[in-house]
C-alpha beads as a LAMMPS data file, in Angstrom:
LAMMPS data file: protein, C-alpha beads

290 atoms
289 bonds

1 atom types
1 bond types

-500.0 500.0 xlo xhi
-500.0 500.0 ylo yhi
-500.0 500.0 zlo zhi

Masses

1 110.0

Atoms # bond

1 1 1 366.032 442.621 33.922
2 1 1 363.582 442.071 36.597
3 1 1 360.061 440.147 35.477
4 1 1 357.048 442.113 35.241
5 1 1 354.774 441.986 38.334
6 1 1 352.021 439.139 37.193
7 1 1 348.344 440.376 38.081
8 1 1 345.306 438.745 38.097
9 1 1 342.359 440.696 36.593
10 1 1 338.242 439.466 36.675
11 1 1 335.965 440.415 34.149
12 1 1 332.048 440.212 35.659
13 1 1 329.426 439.697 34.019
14 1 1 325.692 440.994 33.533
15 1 1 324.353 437.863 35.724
16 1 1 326.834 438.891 38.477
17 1 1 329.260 435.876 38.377
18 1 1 332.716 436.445 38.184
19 1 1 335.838 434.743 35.755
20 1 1 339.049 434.973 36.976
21 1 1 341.254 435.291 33.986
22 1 1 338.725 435.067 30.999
23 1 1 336.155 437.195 30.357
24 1 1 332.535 435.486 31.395
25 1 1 330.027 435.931 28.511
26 1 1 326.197 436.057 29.822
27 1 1 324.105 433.818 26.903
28 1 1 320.961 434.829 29.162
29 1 1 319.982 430.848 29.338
30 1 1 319.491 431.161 33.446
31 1 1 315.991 429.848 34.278
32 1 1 315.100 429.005 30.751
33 1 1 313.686 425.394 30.309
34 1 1 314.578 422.669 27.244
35 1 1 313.792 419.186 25.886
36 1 1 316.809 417.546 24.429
37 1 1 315.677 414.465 22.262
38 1 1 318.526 411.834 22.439
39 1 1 319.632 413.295 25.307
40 1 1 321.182 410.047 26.956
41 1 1 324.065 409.878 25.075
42 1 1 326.380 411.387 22.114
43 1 1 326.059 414.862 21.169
44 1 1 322.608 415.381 22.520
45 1 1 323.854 414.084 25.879
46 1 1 326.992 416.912 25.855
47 1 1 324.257 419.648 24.771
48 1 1 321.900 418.743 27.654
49 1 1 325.042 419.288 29.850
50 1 1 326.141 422.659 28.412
51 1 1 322.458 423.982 28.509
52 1 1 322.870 423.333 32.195
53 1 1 325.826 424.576 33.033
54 1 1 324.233 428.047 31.419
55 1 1 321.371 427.571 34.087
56 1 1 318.591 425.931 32.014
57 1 1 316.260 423.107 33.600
58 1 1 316.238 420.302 30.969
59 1 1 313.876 417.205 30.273
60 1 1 316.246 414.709 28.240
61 1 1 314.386 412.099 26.079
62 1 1 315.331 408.920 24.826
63 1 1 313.487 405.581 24.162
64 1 1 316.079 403.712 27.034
65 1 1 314.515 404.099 30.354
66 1 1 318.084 402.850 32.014
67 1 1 320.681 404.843 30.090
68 1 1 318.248 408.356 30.779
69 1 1 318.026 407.713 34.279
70 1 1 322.072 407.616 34.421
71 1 1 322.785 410.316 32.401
72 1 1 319.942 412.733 34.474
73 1 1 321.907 411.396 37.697
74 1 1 325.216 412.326 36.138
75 1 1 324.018 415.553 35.035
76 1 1 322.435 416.983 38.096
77 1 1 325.538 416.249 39.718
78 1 1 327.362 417.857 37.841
79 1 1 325.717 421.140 37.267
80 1 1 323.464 421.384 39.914
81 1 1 320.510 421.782 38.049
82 1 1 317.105 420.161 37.137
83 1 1 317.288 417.089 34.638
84 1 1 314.146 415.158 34.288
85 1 1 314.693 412.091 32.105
86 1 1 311.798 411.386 30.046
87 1 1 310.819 407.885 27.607
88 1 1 310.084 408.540 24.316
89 1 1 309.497 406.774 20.628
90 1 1 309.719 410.006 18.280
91 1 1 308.608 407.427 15.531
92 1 1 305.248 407.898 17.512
93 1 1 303.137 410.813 17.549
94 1 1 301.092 409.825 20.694
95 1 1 304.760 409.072 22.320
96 1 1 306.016 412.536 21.125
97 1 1 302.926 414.066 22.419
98 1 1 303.060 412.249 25.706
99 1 1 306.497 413.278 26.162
100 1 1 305.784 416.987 25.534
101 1 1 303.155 416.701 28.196
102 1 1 305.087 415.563 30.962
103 1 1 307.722 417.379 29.993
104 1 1 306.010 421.253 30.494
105 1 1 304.337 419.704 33.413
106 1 1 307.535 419.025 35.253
107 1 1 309.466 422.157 33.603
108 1 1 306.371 424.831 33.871
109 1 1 306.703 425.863 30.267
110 1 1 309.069 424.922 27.425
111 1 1 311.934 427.529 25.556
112 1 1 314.613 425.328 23.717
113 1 1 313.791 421.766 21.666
114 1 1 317.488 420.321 20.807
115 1 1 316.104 417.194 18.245
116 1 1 318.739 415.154 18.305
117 1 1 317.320 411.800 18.262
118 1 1 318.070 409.987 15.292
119 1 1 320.439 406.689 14.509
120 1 1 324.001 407.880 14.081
121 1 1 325.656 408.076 11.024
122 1 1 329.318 407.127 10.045
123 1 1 329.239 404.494 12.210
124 1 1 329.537 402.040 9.586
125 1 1 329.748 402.188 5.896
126 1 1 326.624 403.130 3.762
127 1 1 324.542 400.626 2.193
128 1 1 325.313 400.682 -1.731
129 1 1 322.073 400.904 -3.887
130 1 1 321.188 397.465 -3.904
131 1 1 321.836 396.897 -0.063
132 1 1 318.722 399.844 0.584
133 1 1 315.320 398.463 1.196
134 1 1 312.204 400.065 2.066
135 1 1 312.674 399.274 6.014
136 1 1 316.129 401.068 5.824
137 1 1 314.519 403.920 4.476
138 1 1 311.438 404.806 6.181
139 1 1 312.912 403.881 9.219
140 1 1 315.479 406.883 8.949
141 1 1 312.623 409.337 7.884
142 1 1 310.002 408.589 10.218
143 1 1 312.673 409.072 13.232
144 1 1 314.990 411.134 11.875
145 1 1 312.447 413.858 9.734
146 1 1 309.373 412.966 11.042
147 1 1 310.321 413.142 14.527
148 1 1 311.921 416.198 14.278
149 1 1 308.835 417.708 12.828
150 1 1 306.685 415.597 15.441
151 1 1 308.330 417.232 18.230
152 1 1 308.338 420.762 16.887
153 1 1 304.922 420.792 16.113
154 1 1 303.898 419.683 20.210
155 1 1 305.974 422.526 21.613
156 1 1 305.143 425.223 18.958
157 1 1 301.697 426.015 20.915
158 1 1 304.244 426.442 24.290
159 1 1 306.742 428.971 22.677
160 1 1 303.745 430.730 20.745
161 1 1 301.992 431.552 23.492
162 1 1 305.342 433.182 25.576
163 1 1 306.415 434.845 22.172
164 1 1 309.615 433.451 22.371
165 1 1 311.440 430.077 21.653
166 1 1 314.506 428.274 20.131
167 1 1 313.947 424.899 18.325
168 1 1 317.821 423.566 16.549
169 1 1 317.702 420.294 14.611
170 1 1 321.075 418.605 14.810
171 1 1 321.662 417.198 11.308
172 1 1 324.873 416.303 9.499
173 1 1 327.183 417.061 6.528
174 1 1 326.025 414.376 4.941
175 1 1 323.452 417.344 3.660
176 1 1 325.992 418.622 1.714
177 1 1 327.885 415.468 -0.451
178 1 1 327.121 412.079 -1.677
179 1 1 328.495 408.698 -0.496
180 1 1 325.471 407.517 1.943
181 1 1 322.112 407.821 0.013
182 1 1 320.330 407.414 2.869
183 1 1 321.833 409.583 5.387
184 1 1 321.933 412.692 2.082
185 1 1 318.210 412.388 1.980
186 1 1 317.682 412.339 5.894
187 1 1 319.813 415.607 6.383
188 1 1 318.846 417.114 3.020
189 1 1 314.727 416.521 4.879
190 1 1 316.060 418.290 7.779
191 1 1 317.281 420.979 6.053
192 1 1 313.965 421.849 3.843
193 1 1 312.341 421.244 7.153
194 1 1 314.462 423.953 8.966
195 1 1 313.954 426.154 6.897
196 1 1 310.058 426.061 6.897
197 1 1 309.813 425.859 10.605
198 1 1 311.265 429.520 10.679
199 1 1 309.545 430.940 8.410
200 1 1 306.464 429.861 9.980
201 1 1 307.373 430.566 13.919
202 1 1 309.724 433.618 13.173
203 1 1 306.992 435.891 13.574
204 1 1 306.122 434.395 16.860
205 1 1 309.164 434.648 18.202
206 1 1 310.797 431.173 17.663
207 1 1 313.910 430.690 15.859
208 1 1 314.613 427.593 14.192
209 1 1 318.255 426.383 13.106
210 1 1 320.040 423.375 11.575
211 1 1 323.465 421.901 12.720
212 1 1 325.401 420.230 10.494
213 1 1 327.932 417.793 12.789
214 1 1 330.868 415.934 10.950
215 1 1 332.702 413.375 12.106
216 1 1 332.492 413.808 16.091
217 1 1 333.850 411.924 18.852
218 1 1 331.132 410.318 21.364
219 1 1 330.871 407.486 23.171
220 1 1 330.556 405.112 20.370
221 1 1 334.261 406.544 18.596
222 1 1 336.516 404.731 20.755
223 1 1 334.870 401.152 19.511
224 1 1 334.780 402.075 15.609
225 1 1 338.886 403.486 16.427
226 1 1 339.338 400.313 17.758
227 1 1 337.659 398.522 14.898
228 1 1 339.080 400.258 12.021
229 1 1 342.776 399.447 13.872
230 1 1 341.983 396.015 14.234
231 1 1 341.385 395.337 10.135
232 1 1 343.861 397.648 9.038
233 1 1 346.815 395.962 11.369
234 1 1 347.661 399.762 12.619
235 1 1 347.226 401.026 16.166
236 1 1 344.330 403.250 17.394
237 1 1 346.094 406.149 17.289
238 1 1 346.941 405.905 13.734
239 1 1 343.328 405.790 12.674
240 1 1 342.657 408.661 14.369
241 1 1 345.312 410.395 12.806
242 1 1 343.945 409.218 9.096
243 1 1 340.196 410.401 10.699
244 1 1 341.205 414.044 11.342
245 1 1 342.449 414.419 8.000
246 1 1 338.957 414.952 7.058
247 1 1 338.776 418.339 7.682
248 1 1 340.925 421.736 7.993
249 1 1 342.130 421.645 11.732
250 1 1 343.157 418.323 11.641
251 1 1 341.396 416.772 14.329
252 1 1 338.393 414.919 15.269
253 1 1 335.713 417.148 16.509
254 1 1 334.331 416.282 19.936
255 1 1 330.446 416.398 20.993
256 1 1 331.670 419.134 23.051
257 1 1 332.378 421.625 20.424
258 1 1 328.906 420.754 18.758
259 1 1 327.300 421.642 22.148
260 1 1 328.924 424.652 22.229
261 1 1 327.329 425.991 19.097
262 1 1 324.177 424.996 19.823
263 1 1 324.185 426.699 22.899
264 1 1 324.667 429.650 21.284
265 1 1 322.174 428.870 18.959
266 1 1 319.483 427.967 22.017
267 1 1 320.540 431.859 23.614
268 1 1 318.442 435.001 23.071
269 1 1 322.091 435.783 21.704
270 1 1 321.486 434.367 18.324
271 1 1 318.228 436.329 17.009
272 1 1 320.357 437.290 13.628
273 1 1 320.574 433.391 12.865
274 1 1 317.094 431.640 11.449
275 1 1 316.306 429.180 9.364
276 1 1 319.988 428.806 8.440
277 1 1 322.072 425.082 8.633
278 1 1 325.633 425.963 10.589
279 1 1 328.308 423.699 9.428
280 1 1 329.932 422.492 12.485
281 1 1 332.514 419.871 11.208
282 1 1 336.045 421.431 11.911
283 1 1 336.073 422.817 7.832
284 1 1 334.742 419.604 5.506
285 1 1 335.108 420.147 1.796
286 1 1 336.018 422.092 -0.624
287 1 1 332.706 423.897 -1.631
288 1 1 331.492 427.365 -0.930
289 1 1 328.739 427.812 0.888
290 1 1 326.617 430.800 0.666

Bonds

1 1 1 2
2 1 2 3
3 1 3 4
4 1 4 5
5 1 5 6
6 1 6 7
7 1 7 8
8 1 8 9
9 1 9 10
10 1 10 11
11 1 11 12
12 1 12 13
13 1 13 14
14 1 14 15
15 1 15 16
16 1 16 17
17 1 17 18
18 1 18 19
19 1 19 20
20 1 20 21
21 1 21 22
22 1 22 23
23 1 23 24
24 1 24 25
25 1 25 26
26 1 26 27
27 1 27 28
28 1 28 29
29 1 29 30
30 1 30 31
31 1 31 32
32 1 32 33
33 1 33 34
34 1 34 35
35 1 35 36
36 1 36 37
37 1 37 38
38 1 38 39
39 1 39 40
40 1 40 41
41 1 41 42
42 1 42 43
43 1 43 44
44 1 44 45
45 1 45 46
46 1 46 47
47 1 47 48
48 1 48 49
49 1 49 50
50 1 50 51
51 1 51 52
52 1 52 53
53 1 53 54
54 1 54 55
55 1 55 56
56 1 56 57
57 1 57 58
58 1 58 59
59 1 59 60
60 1 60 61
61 1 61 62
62 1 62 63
63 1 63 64
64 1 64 65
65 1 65 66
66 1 66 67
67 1 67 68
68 1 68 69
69 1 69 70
70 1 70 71
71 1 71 72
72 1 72 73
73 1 73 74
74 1 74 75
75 1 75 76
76 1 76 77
77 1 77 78
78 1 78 79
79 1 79 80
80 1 80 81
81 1 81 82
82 1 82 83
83 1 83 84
84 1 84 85
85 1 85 86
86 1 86 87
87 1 87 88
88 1 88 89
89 1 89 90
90 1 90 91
91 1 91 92
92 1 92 93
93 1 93 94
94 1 94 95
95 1 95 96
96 1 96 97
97 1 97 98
98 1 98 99
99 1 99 100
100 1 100 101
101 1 101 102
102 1 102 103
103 1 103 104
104 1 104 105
105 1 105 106
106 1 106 107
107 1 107 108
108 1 108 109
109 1 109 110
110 1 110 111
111 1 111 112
112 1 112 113
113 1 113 114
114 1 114 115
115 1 115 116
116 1 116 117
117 1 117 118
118 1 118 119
119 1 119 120
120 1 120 121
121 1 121 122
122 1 122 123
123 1 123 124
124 1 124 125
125 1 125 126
126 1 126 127
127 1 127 128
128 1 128 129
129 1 129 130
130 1 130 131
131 1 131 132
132 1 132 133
133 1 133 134
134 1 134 135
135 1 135 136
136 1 136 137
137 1 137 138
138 1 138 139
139 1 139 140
140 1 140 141
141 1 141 142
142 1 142 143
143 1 143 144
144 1 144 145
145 1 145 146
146 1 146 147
147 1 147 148
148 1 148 149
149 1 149 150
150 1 150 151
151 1 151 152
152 1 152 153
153 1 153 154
154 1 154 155
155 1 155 156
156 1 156 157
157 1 157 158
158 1 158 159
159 1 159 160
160 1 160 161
161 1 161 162
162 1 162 163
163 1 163 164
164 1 164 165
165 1 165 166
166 1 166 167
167 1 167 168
168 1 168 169
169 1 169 170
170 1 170 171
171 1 171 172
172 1 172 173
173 1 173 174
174 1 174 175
175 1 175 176
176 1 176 177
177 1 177 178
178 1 178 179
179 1 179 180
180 1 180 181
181 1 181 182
182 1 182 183
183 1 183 184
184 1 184 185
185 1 185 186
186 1 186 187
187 1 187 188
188 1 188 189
189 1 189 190
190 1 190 191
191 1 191 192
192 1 192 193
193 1 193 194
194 1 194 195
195 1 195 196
196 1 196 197
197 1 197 198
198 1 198 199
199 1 199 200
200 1 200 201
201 1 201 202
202 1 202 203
203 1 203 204
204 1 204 205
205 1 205 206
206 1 206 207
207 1 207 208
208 1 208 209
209 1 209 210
210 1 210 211
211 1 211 212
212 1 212 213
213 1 213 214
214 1 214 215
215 1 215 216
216 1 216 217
217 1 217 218
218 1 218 219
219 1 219 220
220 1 220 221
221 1 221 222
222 1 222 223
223 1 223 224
224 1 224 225
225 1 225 226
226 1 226 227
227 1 227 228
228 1 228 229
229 1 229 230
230 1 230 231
231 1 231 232
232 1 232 233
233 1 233 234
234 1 234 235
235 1 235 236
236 1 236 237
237 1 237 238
238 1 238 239
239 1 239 240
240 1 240 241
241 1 241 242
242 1 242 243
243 1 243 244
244 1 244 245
245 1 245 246
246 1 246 247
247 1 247 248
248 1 248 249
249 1 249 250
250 1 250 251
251 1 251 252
252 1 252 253
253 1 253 254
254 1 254 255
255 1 255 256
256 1 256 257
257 1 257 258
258 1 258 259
259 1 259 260
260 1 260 261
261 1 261 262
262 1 262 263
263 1 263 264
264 1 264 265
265 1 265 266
266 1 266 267
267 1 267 268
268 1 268 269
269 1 269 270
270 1 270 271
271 1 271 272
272 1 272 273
273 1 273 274
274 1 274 275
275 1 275 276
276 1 276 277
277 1 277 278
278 1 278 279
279 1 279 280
280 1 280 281
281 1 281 282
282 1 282 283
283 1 283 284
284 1 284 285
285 1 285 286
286 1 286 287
287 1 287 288
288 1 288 289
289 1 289 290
């Protein structure tokens, strides 16, 4: 029996590009602006990328002057599009404020915050009760909660005045089980925060959204793989194996896939979706959610 003639087929979509083989979806991100806080590396470094790709303009913020200047090179070369690399202490609120500044001065105006600044968790094992000081704590807040809430509040006044705005606070499932005191309390604060952030801008225009990350491969995986091999006498790719176990697809969720929600989550697309936490670990635990 003879094969069937193959035949390509393009979908095109409402911004007038055209997919061969896969059907474009528009997000309507093309010309919008965005400040991605930790946007030098690790998941707020893949986000910055994907908002580009969609055609936004985005000012990514870090405290390292060096490692922001890379990334923005790497980034424009890659999509093509306008990356302004921008220091910041979001412990600070004259930093913060400085930062928002500059930042709607180079971008003309401001529609997407991505707050991803914060120190990563899982990198290393939580401190037990008596290893948690008063540093350790209010460290974590005042970056991680505080700066969050610091950088929300100095672009609120930008999307208010448009009537329109995205603001999604990257998180973690640490929000939703014990086993790092710390880093429960941090995400837990985000969370609360989240919440009240949309309920106050909704009416403006401005939704505001959590993301929950799990375990997620960045820069910094391939070092604690390595690591973890090294003290358990097995090879890398065994401890991968024993890390993707963790939740129901069975494999380690890159900073890619988180990017790729939040995206979505940054597009006029997702109006339904505010004030709500999106669990974006692969499937982690056993409890219902509702």
């Amino acid at each position: 029996m003879a094969r069937p003639a193959e035949h390509s087929y393009q979908f095109v979509c409402r911004c007038g590009s055209v997919a061969r083989g896969r059907l474009a979806i528009d997000l309507e991100l093309g010309g919008k602006t965005a400040i991605v806080t930790g946007g030098s590396r690790g998941i707020g470094k893949a986000v910055a990328r994907e908002l580009a790709a969609e055609g936004v303009d985005v000012a990514i913020v870090a405290r390292g002057r060096e490692a922001l200047e890379a990334t923005a090179e790497e980034l424009v070369e890659s999509t093509g599009r306008r990356i302004v690399p921008i220091t910041v202490d979001t412990g600070d609120d004259a930093s913060v404020r400085a930062m928002v500044t500059e930042a709607a001065a180079a971008l003309g105006r401001i529609d997407i915050l991505v707050n991803s600044a914060a120190k990563a968790g899982g990198q290393a094992p939580a401190p037990s009760l008596a290893e948690i000081d008063d540093g350790a704590f209010f460290e974590d807040m005042n970056v991680k909660v505080m700066g969050y809430l610091r950088c929300a509040r100095e672009v609120a006044p930008f999307m208010r005045e448009q009537g329109w705005g995205r603001i999604i606070n990257i998180s973690g499932l640490a929000a939703r089980q014990s086993g790092s005191t710390i880093g429960s309390m941090r995400n837990v604060a985000v969370s609360a925060l989240t919440k009240n952030l949309a309920e106050q801008l909704g009416p403006d225009g401005i939704n505001v959204t959590v993301v929950h990350p799990g375990l997620t491969r960045t820069e910094a995986t391939e070092g604690v793989v390595a690591s973890r091999a090294e003290v358990a006498g097995v090879s890398p790719q065994e401890i991968e194996q024993r890390m993707a176990q963790g939740n129901a697809v069975r494999q380690i969720i890159d900073a890619q896939d988180i990017a790729n929600v939040v995206v979505f989550l940054a597009s006029p697309k997702s109006v339904a979706v505010n004030g709500d936490a999106i669990a974006a670990g692969g499937g982690v635990g056993r409890a219902i959610h509702y």
